[in-house]
N, C-alpha and C positions, 0 to 999 in steps of 0.2 A: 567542513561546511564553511560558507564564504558568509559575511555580514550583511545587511542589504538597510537600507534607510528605516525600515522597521522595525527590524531587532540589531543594536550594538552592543560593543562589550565582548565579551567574551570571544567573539568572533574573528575581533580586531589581532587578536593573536594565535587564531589559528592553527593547532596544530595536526586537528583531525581526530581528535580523540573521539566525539559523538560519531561521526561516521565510521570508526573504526570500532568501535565498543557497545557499540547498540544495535538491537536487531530491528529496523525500520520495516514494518508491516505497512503496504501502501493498500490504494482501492484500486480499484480497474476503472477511474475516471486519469489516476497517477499512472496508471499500464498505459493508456491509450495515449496520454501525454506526451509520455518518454517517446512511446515506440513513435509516434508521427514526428517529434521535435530532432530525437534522436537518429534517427531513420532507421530503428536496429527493430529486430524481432523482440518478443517480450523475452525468449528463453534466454535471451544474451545479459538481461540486466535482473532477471526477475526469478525465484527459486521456489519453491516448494516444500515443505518439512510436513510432515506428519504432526500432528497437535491435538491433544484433546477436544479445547475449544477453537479448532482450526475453522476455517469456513468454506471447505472445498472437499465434495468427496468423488473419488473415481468409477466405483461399484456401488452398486446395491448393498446397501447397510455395512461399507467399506470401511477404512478410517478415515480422518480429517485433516485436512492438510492447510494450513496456513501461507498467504505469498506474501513473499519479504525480499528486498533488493538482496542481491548476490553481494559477497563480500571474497576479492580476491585472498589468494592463498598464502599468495608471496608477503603481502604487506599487510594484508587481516586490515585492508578500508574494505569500503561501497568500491563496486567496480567503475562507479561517474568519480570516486576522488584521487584528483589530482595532487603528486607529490612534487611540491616547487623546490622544496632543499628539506636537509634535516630540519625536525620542529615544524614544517610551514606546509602545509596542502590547503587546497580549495578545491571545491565545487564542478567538475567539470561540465553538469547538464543544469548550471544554474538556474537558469532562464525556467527549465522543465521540472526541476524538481519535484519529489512528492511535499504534497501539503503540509505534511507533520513537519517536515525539515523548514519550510517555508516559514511556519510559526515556530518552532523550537527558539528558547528554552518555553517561550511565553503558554498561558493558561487562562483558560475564562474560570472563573471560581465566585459565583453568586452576581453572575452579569459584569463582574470585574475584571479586566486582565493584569496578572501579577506571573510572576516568575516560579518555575516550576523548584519542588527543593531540592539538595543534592543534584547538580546538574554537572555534569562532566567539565564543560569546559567554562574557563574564568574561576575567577576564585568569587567570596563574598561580594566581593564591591565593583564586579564587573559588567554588572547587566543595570543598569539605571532608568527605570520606566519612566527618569522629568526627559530624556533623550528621545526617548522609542517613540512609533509612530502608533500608537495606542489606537486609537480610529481601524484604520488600514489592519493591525493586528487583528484584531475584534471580529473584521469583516472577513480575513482571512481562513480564523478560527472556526466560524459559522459556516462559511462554505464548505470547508476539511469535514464537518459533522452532516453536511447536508450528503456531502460526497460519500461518506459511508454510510449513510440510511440508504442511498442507491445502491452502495455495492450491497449490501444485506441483502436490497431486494431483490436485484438481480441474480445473488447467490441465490436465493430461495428458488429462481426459475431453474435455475441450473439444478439446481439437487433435487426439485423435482422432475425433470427431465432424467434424470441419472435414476432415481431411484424406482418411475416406471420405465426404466430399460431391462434388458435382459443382458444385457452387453453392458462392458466394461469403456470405460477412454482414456485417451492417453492425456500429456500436460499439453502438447500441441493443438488437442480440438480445446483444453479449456482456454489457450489464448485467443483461438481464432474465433471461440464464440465470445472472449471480452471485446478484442477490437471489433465485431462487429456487432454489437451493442448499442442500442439508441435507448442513452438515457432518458430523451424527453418520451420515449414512448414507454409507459409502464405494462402493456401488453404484447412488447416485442420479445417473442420467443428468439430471438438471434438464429434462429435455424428455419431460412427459408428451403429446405429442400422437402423429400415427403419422407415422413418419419418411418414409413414401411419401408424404405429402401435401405438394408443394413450399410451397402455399400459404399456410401456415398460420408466419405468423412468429416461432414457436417453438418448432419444427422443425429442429432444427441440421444437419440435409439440407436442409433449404427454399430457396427462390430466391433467399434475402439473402442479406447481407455479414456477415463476422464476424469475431471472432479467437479466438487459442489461448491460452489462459497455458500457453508452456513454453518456455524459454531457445530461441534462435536454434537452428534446423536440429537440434534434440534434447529428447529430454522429459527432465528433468530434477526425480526426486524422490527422491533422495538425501538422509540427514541431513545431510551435509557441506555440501551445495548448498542447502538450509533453513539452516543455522545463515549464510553468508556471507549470502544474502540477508536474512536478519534485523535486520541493521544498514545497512539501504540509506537513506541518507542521504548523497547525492552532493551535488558541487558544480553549483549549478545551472546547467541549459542555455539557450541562449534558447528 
């Protein structure tokens, strides 16, 4: 991860450890980002794992699958970081980045922004909030929480669309119904076709496989449950 005027420190000596060692859980406002900025499909940067409290189901009372950037094989980064020399990588989709990465290590904690504990990179004395752009964080933070009470809610369309189907979908209909997603409309079903038609692969009744963004066994669109996911920045999985 590369440094940007808002958060220093730790960044300044980058060697990619956060992008390499965490499992970065984005929203489908960070999907629709990449893939326009990027110009790539979502399946080139974006994955799917199975999770209890995932937010994505395929079938009818299925299991749950969480999306989280992809992390190459060879080098165990994010498939966006770039390796400058030993010790040093940055950022390759800076500009697009997910949100969580945008504010890492930083935290809102009782309307404060302070630094997160145990933080991969930098040691104790490398993240100094009299430097940071505290404001600009703050506003950042808020947006990354707004953006996941959308994906919630849009998961929720999705899983219920999935779970009155009879039919199953692939990871392909659940991208093409995030990019074509209009967050400003909270009654866009992303599926303008007719849902009797099983044919027609985006159709979220249709004959394919899919998933749901909504926590394991529950839909889940709570602010409480928006602001916890908002810092999804786990220790990575294989």
């Amino acid at each position: 991860m590369s440094a940007s005027g808002r958060s220093l420190g730790g960044c300044a000596s980058c060697a990619g450890r956060c992008c390499r060692e965490y499992t970065v859980n984005v929203t489908m406002a960070d999907v629709r980002r990449l893939a326009a900025g990027m110009a790539l499909h979502p399946r080139e940067f974006v994955t799917l794992r199975e999770k209890d409290d995932g937010d994505f189901r395929f079938r009818r009372e299925g299991p749950m699958y969480d999306l989280r950037l992809r992390h190459r094989p060879d080098t165990e980064g994010c498939v966006f970081l770039m390796e400058i020399a030993p010790g040093h990588a940055r950022c390759g989709a800076y500009v697009h980045r997910p949100m969580v990465c945008a504010t890492f290590p930083a935290a809102l904690m009782r309307n404060t922004v302070s630094i997160r504990d145990n933080t991969l990179c930098g040691d104790a004395n490398a993240w100094n909030l009299t430097v940071m752009d505290l404001p600009g964080l703050r506003s950042d933070i808020l947006r990354n929480r707004a953006a996941w009470s959308e994906h919630l809610r849009t998961a929720d369309r999705w899983n219920a669309l999935v779970e009155a189907s009879h039919h199953s979908r692939t990871h392909d209909d659940l991208y093409e119904f995030i990019l074509s997603s209009d967050p400003s409309d909270p009654s866009d079903p992303s599926d303008p076709s007719d849902p009797s038609d099983p044919s027609d692969p985006s159709d979220p009744s249709g004959a394919v496989a899919g998933e749901a963004p909504a926590p394991a066994g529950s839909q889940v669109t709570s602010e409480s449950a928006a602001e916890g996911a908002a810092g999804s920045m786990g220790a990575a999985s294989a």
